[in-house]
C-alpha positions in Angstrom: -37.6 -52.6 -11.8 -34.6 -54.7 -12.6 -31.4 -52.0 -12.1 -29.6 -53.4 -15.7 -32.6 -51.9 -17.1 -32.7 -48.5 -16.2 -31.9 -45.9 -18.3 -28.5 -43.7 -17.2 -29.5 -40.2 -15.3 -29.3 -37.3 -17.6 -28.3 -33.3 -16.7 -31.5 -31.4 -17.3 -29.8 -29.5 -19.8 -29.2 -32.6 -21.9 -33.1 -33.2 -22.9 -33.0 -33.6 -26.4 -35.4 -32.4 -29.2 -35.6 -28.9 -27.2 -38.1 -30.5 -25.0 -37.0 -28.5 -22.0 -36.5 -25.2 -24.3 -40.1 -25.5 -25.2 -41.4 -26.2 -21.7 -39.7 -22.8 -20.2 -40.9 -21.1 -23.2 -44.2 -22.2 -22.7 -43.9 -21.5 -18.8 -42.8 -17.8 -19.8 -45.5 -17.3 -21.9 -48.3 -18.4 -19.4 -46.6 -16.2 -16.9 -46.8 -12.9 -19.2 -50.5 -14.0 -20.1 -51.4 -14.1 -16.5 -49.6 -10.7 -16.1 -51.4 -9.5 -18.8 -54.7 -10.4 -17.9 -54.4 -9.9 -14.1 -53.0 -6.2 -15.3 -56.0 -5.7 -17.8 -58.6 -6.5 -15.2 -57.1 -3.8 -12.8 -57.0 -1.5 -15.9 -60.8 -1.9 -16.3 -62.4 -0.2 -13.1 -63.7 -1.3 -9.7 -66.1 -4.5 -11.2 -62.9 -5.6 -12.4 -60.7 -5.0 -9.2 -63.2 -7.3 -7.4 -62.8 -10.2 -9.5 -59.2 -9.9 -9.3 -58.3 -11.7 -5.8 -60.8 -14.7 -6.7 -58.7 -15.2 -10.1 -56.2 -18.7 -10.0 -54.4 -18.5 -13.6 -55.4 -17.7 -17.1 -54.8 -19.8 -20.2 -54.7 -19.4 -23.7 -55.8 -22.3 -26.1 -56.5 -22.0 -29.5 -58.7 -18.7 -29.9 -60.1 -19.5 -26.6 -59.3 -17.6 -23.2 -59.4 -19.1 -20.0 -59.7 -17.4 -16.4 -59.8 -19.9 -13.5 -61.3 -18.6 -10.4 -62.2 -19.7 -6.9 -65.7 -19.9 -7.1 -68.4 -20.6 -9.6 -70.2 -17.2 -8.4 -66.6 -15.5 -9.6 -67.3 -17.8 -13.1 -70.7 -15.9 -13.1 -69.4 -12.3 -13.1 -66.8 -13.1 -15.2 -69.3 -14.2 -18.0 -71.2 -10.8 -17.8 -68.0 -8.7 -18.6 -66.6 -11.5 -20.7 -67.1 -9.1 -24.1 -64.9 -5.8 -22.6 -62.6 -8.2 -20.9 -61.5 -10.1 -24.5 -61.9 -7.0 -25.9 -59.5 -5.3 -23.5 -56.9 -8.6 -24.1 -57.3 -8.2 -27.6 -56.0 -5.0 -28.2 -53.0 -5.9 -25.1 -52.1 -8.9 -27.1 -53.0 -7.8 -30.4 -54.5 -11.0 -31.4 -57.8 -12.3 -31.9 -58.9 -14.6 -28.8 -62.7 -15.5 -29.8 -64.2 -17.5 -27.0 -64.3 -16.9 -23.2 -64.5 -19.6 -20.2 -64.6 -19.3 -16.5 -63.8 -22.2 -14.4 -63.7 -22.9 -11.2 -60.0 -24.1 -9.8 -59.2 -24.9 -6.6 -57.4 -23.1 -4.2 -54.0 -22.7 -4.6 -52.1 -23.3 -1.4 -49.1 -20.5 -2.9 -50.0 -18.4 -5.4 -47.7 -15.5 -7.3 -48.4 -11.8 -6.0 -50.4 -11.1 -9.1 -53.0 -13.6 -8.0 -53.6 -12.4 -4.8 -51.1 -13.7 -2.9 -50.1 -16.5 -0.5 -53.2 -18.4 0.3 -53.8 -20.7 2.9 -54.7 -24.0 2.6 -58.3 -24.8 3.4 -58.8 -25.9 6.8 -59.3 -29.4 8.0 -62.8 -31.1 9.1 -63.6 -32.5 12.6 -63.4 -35.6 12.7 -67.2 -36.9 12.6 -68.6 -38.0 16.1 -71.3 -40.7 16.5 -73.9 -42.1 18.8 -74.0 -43.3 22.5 -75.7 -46.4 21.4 -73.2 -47.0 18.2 -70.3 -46.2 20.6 -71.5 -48.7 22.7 -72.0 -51.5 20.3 -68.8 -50.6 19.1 -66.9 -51.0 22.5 -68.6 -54.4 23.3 -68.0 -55.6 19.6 -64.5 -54.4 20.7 -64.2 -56.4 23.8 -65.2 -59.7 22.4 -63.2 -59.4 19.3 -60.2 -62.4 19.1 -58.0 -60.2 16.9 -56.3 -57.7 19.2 -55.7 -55.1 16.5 -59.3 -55.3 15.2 -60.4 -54.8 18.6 -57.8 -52.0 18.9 -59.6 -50.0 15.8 -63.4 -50.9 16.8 -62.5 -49.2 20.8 -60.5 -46.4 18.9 -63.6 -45.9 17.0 -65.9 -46.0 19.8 -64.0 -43.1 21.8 -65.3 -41.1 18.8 -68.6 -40.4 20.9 -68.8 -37.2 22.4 -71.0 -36.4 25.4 -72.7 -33.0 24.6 -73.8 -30.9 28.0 
């Protein structure tokens, strides 16, 4: 990008139209619905207090409530108390939410308190081993190879065979 043509750096504060107003209203208000919910479900007895450190976020759109949770067996139970649950936010909000919907959301690597709390990142795979005879092939492929740094990769690959006792 030619530097003539950028456009001068702004304060935050100087977003016009309200833009930024709207986004940290917005924000607010998916906060307090989170609250809300994540307060209603400990409200509603054990079932409910199970669900609870499985749920990711809640949203609100149109007359539709959304719960986001870690697994699709979490989406299950959810369904099954989905009437008392929009009943329950119903009469918090006092509004008319219509429609339920679980989906699954991955894991969030730092979540707020009232999700459950810090969460760790899942963990990370082994790096997959292969074959004596591929690591062999691999190796003399490796050694005959005229390009020194694709000979480089095909050995590193090779060492990826692991002799098991």
């Amino acid at each position: 990008m030619n530097p003539s043509n950028r456009t001068p750096a702004r304060h935050v504060s100087s977003i016009k139209g309200g833009q930024l107003s709207r986004l940290r209203a917005g924000a607010q208000f998916q906060q307090q619905l989170e609250k809300l919910v994540m307060t209603t479900l400990k409200a509603q007895g054990e079932q409910y207090q199970a669900i609870l450190p499985n749920c990711r976020g809640a949203a609100l759109r149109d007359d539709t409530l959304i719960l986001f949770v870690s697994s699709g067996s979490w989406a299950s139970r959810l369904r099954f108390v989905q009437t008392e649950l929009l009943a329950a936010v119903n009469k918090e909000l006092g509004a008319e939410i219509r429609h339920f919907k679980a989906k699954v959301a991955a894991q969030a690597v730092d979540s707020s308190p009232e999700l459950g709390g810090p969460q760790k990142p899942a963990p990370q795979k082994a790096a997959p081993r292969i074959s004596e005879a591929s690591a062999e092939t691999l190796m003399t492929a490796a050694m005959s190879e005229p390009d020194a740094e694709l000979a480089e990769r095909l050995a590193r690959l090779a060492s990826r065979f692991s002799h098991k006792a």
